[in-house]
C-alpha positions as CSV (number, residue, x, y, z in Angstrom):
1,X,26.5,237.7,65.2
2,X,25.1,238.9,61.8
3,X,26.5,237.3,58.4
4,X,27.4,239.2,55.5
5,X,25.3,241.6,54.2
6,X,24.5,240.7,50.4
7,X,20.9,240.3,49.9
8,X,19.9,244.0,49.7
9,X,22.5,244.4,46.8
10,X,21.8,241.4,45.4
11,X,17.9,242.9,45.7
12,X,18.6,246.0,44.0
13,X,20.4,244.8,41.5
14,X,18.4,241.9,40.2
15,X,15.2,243.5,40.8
16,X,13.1,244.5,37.6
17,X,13.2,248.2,38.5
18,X,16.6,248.0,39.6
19,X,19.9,247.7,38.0
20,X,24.2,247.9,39.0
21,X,23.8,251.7,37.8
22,X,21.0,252.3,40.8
23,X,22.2,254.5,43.4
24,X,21.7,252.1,46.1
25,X,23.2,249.1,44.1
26,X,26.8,250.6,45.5
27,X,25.3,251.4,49.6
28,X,27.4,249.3,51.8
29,X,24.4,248.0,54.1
30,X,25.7,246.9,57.5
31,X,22.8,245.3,58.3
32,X,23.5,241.4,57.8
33,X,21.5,239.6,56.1
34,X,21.1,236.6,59.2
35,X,21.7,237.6,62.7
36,X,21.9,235.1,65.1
37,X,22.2,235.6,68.9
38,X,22.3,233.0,71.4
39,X,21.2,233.8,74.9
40,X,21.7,232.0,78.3
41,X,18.6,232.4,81.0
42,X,19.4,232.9,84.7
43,X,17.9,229.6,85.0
44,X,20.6,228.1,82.6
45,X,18.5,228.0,79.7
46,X,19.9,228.4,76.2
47,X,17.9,229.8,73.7
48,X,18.9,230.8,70.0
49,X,17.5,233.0,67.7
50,X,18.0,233.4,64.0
51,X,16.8,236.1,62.4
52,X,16.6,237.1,58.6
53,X,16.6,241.0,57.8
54,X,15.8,240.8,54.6
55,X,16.2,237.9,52.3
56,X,14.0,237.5,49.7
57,X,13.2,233.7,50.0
58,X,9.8,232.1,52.1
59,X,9.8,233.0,55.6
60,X,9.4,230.6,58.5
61,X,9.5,231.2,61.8
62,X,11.6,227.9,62.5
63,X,10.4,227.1,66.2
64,X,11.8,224.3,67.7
65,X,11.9,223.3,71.2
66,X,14.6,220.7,72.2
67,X,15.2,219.3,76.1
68,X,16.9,216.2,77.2
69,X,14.0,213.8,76.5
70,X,12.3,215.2,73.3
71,X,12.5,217.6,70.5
72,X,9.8,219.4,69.1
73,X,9.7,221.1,65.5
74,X,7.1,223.2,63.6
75,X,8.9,223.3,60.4
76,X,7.9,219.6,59.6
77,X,5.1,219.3,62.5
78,X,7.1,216.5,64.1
79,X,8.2,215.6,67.4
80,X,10.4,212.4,69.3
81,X,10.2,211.7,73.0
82,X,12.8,209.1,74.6
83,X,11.1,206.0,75.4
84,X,7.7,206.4,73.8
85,X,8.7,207.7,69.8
86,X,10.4,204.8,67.7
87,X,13.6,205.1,68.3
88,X,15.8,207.7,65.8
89,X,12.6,208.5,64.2
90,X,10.3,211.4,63.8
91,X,6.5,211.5,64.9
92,X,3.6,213.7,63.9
93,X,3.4,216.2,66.6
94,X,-0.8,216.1,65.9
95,X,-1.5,213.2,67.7
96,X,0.2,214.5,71.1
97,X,-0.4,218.5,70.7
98,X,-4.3,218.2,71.6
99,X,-4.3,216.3,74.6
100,X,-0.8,217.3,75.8
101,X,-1.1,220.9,76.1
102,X,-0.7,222.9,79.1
103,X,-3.6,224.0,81.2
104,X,-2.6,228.0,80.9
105,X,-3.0,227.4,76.8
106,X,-6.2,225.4,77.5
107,X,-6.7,228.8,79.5
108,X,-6.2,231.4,76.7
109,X,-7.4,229.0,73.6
110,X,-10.2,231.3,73.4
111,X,-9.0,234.5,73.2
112,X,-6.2,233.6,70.9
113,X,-8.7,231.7,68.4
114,X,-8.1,233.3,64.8
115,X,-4.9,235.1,65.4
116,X,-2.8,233.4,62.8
């Protein structure tokens, strides 16, 4: 599913070299300017991903990893696990990341060292 598609438009139009008189300030883009799809794994796993096209605001990736006994968020670095988090608050995810992390990222910490 994709939502309307505005932003280019509202780009070109806006934008200092651009104006309602460009020639691409009338293009009806299809592209929209979110697209969300939501798959389902053969193992019954649901996983959503939004993607924005084009807009012109700060980008994030937006990861987040959710199950039935914790939740997991990059966007504010903060985490809750059922029975060990205060309950209906958020935790920094820094204590727990470093001593929690799976042996095959232990495994490739190396080779992935300066990649972001």
């Amino acid at each position: 599913m994709s939502s309307k598609a505005l932003g280019l438009n509202n780009y070109i139009k806006n934008h200092p070299k651009g104006s309602e008189n460009h020639p691409n300030a009338k293009v009806k883009f299809r592209l929209g300017d979110v697209v969300t799809t939501n798959i389902m794994t053969s193992q019954s796993e649901s996983i959503l991903l939004t993607h924005d096209t084009n807009l012109s605001h700060p980008y994030s990736l937006g990861f987040r990893i959710q199950g039935k006994k914790g939740i997991w968020m990059d966007l504010n670095s903060s985490l809750y696990l059922e029975g060990i988090s205060p309950p209906h608050r958020w935790e920094s995810a820094k204590s727990y990341l470093g001593h929690r992390t799976h042996p095959m990222w232990k495994h490739l910490e190396k080779d992935a060292a300066g990649a972001d």
